[in-house]
MDAnalysis code that builds the backbone (N, CA, C; Angstrom):
import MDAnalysis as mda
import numpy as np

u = mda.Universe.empty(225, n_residues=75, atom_resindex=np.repeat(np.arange(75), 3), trajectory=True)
u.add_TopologyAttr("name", ["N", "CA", "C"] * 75)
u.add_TopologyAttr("resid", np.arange(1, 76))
u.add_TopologyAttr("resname", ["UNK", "UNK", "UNK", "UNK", "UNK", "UNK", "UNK", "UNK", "UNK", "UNK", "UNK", "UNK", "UNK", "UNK", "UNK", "UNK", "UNK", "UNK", "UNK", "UNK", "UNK", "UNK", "UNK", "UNK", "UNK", "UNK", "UNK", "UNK", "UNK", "UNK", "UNK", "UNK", "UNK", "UNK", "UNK", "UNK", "UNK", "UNK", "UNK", "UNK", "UNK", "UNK", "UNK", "UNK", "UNK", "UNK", "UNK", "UNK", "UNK", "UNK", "UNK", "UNK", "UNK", "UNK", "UNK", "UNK", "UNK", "UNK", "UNK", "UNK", "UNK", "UNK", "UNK", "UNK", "UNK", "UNK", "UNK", "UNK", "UNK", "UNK", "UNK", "UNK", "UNK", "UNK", "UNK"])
u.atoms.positions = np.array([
    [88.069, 26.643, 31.372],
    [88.163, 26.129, 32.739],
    [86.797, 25.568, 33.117],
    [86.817, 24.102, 33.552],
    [85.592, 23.846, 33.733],
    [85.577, 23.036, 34.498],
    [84.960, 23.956, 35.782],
    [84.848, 23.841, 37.444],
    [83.935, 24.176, 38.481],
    [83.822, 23.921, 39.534],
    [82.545, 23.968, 40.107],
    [82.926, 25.499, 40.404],
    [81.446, 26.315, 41.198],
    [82.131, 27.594, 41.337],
    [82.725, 27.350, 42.772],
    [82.424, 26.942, 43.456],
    [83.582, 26.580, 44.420],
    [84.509, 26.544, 44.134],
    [85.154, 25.500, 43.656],
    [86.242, 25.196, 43.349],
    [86.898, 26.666, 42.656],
    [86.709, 27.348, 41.719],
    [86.840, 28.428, 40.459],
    [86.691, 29.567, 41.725],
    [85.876, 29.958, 42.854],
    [86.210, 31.306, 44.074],
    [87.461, 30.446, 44.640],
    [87.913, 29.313, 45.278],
    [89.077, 29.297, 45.642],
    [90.047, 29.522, 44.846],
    [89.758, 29.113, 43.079],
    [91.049, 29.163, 42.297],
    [91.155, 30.762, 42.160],
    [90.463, 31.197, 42.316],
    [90.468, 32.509, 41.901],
    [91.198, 33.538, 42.828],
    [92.209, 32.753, 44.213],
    [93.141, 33.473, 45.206],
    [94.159, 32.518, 45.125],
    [94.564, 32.115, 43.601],
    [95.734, 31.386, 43.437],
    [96.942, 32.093, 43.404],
    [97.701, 31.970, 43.825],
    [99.355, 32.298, 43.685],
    [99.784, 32.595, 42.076],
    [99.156, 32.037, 41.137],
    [99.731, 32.046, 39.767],
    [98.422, 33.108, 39.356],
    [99.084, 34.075, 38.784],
    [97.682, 34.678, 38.677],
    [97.066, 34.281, 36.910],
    [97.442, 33.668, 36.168],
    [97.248, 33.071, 35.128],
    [96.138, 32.180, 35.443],
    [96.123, 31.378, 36.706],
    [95.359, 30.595, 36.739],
    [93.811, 31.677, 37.842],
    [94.766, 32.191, 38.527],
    [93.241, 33.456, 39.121],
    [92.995, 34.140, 38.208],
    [92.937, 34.773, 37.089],
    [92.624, 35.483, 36.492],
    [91.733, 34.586, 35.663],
    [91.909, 33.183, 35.249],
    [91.627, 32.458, 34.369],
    [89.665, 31.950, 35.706],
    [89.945, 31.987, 36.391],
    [89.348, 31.697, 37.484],
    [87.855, 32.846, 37.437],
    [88.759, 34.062, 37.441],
    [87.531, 35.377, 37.489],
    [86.798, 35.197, 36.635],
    [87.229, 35.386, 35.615],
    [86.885, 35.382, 34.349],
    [85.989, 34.439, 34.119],
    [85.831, 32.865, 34.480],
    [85.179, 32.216, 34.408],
    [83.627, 32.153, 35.661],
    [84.141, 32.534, 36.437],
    [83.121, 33.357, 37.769],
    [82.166, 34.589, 37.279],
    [82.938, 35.504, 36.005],
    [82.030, 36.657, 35.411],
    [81.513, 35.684, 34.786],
    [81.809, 35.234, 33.995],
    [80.734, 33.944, 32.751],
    [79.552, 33.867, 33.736],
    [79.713, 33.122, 34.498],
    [78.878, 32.556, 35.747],
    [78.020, 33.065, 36.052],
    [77.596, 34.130, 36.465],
    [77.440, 35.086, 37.301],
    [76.454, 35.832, 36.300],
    [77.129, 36.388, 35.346],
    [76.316, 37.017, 34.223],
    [75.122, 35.768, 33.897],
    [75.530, 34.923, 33.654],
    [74.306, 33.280, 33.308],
    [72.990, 33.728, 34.350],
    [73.579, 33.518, 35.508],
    [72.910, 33.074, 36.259],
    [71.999, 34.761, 36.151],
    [72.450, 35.912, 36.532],
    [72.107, 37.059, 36.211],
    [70.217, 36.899, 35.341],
    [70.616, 36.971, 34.046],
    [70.314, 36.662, 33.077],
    [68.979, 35.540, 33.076],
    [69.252, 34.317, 33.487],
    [68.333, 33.256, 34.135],
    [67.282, 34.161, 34.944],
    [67.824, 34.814, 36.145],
    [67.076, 35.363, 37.170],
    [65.966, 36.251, 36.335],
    [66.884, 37.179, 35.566],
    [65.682, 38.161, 35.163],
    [64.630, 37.469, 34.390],
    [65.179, 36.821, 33.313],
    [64.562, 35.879, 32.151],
    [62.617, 35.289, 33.431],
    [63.196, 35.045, 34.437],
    [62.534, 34.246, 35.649],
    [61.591, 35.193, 35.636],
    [62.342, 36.530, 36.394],
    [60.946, 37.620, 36.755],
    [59.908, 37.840, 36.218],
    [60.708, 38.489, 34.881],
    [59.860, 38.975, 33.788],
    [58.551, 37.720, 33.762],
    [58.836, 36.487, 33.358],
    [57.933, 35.947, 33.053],
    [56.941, 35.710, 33.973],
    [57.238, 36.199, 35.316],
    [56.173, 36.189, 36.612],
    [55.939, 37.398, 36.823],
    [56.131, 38.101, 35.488],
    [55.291, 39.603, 35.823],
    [55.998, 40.663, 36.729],
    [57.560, 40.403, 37.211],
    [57.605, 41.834, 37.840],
    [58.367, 42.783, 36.832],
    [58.231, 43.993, 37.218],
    [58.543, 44.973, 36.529],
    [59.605, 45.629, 36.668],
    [60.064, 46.316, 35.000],
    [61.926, 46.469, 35.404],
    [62.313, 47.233, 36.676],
    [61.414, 47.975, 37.346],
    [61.783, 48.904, 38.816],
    [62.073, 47.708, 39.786],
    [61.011, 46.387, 40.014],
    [61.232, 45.369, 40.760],
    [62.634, 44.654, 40.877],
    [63.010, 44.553, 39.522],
    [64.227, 44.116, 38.964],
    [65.648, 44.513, 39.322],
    [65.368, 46.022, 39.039],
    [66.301, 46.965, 39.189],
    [66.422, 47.179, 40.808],
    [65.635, 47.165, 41.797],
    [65.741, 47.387, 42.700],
    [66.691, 45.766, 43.512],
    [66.491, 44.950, 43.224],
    [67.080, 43.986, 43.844],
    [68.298, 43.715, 43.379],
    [68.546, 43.863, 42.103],
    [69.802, 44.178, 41.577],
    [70.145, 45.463, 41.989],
    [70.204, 46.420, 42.784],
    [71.184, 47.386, 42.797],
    [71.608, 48.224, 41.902],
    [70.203, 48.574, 41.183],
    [70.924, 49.178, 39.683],
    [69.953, 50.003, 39.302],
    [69.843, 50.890, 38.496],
    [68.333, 51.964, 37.839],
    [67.741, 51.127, 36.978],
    [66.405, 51.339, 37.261],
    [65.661, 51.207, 36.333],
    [65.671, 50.728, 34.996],
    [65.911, 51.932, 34.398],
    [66.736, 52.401, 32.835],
    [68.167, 51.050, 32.648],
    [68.512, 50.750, 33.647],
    [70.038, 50.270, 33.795],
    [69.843, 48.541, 33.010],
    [68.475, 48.131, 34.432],
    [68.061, 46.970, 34.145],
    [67.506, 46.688, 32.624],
    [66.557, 47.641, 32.724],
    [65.908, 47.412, 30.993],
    [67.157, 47.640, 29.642],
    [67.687, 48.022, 30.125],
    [69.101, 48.624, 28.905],
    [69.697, 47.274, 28.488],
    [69.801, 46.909, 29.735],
    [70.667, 46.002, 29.700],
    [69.801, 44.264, 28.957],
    [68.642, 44.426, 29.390],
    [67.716, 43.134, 29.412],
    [66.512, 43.449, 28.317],
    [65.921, 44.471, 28.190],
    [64.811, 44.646, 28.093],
    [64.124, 44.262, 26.539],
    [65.702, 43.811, 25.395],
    [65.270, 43.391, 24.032],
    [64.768, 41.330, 24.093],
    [65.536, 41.413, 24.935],
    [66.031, 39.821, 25.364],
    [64.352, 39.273, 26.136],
    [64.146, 40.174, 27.116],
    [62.477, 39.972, 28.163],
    [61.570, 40.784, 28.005],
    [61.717, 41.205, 27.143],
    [59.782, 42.299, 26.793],
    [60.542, 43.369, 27.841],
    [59.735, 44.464, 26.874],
    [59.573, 46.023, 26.629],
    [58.527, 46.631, 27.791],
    [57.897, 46.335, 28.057],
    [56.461, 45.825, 28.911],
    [56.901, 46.707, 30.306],
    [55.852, 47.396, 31.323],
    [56.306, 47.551, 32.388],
    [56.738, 48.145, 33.213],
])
């Protein structure tokens, strides 16, 4: 599916749920990217996985688990 995310949050309260489901799914893609981008961002301006973790809504441990082979160990 390849759509703006606009377009893909409205498809995503479609009546057919083949096509909302097809919708989410492409919104997690999204989302995780952009995720990912962000931290990729921090790290390289020096903040640290607590900084990280705190704006994401998540532990510490959670952020680096998840990121920390991908953006330095560091921190």
């Amino acid at each position: 599916m390849n759509m703006t995310a606009t377009k893909l949050a409205g498809a995503s309260c479609d009546d057919d749920p083949r096509v909302g489901l097809a919708a989410v799914a492409s919104l997690r893609a999204l989302l995780g990217s952009l995720e990912e981008l962000q931290v990729a961002s921090a790290r390289h301006k020096g903040w640290s996985w607590q900084e990280i973790a705190d704006v994401l809504g998540v532990s510490r441990q959670a952020a680096h688990k998840k990121y920390g082979r991908r953006f330095g160990k560091g921190r």
